[in-house]
N, C-alpha and C positions, 0 to 999 in steps of 0.2 A: 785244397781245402774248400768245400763248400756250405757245411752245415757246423757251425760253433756254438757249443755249449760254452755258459760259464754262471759259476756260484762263487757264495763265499763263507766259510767253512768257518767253526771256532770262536775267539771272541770278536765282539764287533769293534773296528777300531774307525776313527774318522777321515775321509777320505776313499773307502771304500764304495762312494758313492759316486764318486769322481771317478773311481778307475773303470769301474760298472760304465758308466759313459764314454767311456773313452773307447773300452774295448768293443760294444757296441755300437758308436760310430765310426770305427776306424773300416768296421769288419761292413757294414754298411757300404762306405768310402769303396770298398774292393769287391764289392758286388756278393758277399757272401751273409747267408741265413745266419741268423744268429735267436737261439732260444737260453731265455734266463731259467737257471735251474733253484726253486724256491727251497730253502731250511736246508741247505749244503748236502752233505752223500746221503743224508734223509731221503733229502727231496729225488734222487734220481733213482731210488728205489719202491719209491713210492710215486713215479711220473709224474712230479707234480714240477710239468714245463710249461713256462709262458714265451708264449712270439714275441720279440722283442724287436722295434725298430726304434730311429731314429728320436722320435715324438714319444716314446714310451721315459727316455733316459732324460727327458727336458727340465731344466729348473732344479737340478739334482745334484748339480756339483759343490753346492754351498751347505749341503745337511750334511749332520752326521748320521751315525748306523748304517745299516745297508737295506735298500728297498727289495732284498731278493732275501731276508731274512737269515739269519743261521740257525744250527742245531747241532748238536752232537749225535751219532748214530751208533749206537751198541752196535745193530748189526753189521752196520758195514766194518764193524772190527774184524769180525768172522771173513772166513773163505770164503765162504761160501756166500756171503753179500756183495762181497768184491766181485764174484763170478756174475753174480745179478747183476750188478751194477755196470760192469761191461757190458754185458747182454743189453740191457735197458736202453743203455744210450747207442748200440748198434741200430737197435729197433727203429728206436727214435730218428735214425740217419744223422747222429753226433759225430762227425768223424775227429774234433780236437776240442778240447777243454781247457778254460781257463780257470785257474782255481785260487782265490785270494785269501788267506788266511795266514797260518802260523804253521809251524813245524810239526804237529800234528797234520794239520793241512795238507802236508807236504808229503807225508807218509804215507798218506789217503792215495796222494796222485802218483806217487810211487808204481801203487799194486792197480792203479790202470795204466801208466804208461807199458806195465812188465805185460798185461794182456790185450797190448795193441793198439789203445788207445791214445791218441796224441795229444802231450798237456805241456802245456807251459804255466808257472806257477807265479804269485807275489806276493811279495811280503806284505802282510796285513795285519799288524799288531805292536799295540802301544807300547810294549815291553822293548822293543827295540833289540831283541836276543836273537835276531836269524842269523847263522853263520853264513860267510860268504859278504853280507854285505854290509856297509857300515848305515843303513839307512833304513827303516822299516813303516809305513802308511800308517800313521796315527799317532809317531813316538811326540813329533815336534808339535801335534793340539796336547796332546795330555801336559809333555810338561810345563807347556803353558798355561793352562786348566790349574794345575798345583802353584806356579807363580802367582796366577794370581790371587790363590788362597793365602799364601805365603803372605802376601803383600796385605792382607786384611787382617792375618791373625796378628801379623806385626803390630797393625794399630791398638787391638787390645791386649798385649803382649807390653807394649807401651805402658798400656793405659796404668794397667795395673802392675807393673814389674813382674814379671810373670817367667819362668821357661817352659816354654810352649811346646810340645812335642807334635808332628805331626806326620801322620803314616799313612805309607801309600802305596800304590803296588806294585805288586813283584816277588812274588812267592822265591825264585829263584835269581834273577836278575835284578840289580839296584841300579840299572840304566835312568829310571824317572826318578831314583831320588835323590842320584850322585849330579845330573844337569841340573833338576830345578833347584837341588839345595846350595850348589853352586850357584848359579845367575841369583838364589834368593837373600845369598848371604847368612845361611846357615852357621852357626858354629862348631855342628859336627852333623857327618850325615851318615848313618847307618845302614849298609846292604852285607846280603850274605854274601858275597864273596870274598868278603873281609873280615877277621875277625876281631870285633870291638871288646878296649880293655876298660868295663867301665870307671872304673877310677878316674883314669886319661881324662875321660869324656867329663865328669866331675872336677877334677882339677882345672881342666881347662874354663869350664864356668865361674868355677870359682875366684880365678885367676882373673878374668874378666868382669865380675861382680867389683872386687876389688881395686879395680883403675878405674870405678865407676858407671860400666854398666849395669844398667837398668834391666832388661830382659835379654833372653836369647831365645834362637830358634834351632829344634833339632830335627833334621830330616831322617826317617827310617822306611825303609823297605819292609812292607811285612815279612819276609819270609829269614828277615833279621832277626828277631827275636818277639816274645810277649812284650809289645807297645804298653800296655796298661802296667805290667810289672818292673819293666825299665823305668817309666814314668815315676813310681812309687818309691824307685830304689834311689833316684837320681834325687827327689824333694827329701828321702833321708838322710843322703848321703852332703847336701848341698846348703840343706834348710832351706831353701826356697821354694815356694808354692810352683808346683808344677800341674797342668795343663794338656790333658792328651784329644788330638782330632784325628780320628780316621775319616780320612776323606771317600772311600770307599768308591762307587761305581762313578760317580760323577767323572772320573776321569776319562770316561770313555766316552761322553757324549759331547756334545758340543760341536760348532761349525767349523771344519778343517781348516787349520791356517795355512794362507798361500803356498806356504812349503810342500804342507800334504796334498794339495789341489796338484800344485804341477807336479811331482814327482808320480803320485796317484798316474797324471793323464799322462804321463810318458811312460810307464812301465805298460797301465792298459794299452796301448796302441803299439806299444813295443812287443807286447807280447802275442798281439795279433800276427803280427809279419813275421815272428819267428816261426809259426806255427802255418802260417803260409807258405814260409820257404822250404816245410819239411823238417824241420826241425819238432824234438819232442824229449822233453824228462828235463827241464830248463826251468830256473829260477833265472828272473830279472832282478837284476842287483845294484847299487852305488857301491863304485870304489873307487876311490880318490876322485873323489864329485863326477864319474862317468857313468853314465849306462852301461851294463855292459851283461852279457847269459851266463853263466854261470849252471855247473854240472848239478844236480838234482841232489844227488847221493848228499853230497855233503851237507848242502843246507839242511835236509831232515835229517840229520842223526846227531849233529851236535850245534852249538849256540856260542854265539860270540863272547868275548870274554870284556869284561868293565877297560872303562878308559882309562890305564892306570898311570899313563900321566897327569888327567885331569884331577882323578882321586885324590894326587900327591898333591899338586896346586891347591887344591880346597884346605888341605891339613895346612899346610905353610901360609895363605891365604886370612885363615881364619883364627892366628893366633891374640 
């Protein structure tokens, strides 16, 4: 391994700024080139590569986003981008890739590992859905990010006896709002992988009005249902004034909590060496709190499934 590419692909999640350092000073550390590839598979088809040392990644492990930008790339959907795209980074004298993103991401590095290309991959997204590993760069700032919204809305939730509804992301996965609705003390948290009976979800407030509480807080994953129309159904159903907050993008930015910092700096420098040793088509994973590579195929084609112990805890928890 002498010449290391790496991007980061998809949504941006935080930490990614930290792995960017890591894998560029690790690759540094062992005497090898390393060029940042700007706006992900965009960017290597469109050559838009920066020299990257040491003093380029300084001061960077504490931001969120990624200084090397993402993009989504139509063409590199096609064949015939992918063929570019290896070609491009031959040119360029890339002989291994790092690529930090999401399961799309991962499919991307797929169809260069299949044309010779050597990549080692990381999870990079707040959704927390990569199969393979129980741990993904950005999952533990978001739902912190929602904690602490949680912890605000309660005040006016409070104020005024209010249930509070508040939605967050995850089109597919209810990972952000099954932990933060959990750690927030939610009285019920809604994700697709579950399907919610609203009455239950009603009765249980009601039930809870009734010994005396004042407000409640409902965590839902978008990709759970219309937030504004559950809201509506839930103040009919309840007669309480109800309250809906989408929290929207904010989840994504903000400065990585320790957690994302080091797992971020051991996966990048981990992923370095793998791809030093000859090694290529590897995701870097946590299972049961280890480091450990992990085969390629599986992480991009399918997504881990909800904590359904922790689910069940939140239900019994929160009556």
């Amino acid at each position: 391994m002498r010449h290391l590419g790496v991007l980061t692909s998809g949504g941006d999640a935080p930490g990614m700024n930290a792995c960017i350092r890591a894998v560029v000073r690790t690759a540094v550390y062992h005497g090898i080139r390393v060029t940042g590839i700007r706006y992900g598979y965009e960017g290597i088809l469109n050559d838009n590569f920066v020299a990257m040392d040491s003093g380029s990644v300084g001061d960077i492990i504490h931001r969120g986003g990624t200084i090397l930008m993402t993009a989504r790339s139509n063409s590199f959907m096609e064949t015939a981008g992918q063929d570019r795209a290896a070609e491009r980074l031959r040119i360029a004298g890339i002989d291994g890739l790092v690529v930090i993103g999401g399961d799309g991401s991962f499919r991307g590095a797929q169809t260069l590992h299949k044309r010779g290309i050597a990549v080692a991959c990381i999870p990079g997204t707040i959704d927390n859905d990569i199969a393979g590993t129980e741990y993904t760069i950005g999952f533990d700032t978001a739902v912190n990010t929602v904690l602490d919204a949680i912890n605000k809305i309660r005040d006016t939730a409070t104020s005024h006896g209010r249930i509070n509804m508040i939605e967050v992301m995850g089109h597919r996965s209810g990972h952000i709002a099954l932990h933060a609705g959990f750690a927030g003390g939610a009285e019920s948290i809604l994700v697709p992988e579950e399907p919610f009976d609203l009455e239950a979800v009603c009765t249980r407030l009601i039930r809870g009005r009734e010994r005396g509480k004042k407000h409640s807080i409902i965590l839902i994953a978008e990709g759970a249902g219309d937030t504004m129309e559950i809201g509506k159904a839930i103040e009919k159903k309840t007669g309480q004034e109800t309250r809906v907050t989408i929290l929207g993008h904010i989840q994504r930015g903000g400065n990585p909590t320790a957690l994302d910092r080091l797992w971020a700096s051991r996966m990048g420098a981990r992923a370095v060496e793998r791809l030093q040793a000859g090694h290529s088509g590897e995701m870097l994973a946590v299972q049961q709190g280890r480091l450990v590579a992990v085969d390629l195929d599986a992480a991009a084609t399918t997504s881990t499934g909800l904590d359904q112990d922790l689910y069940d805890l939140a239900g019994i928890l929160s009556l």
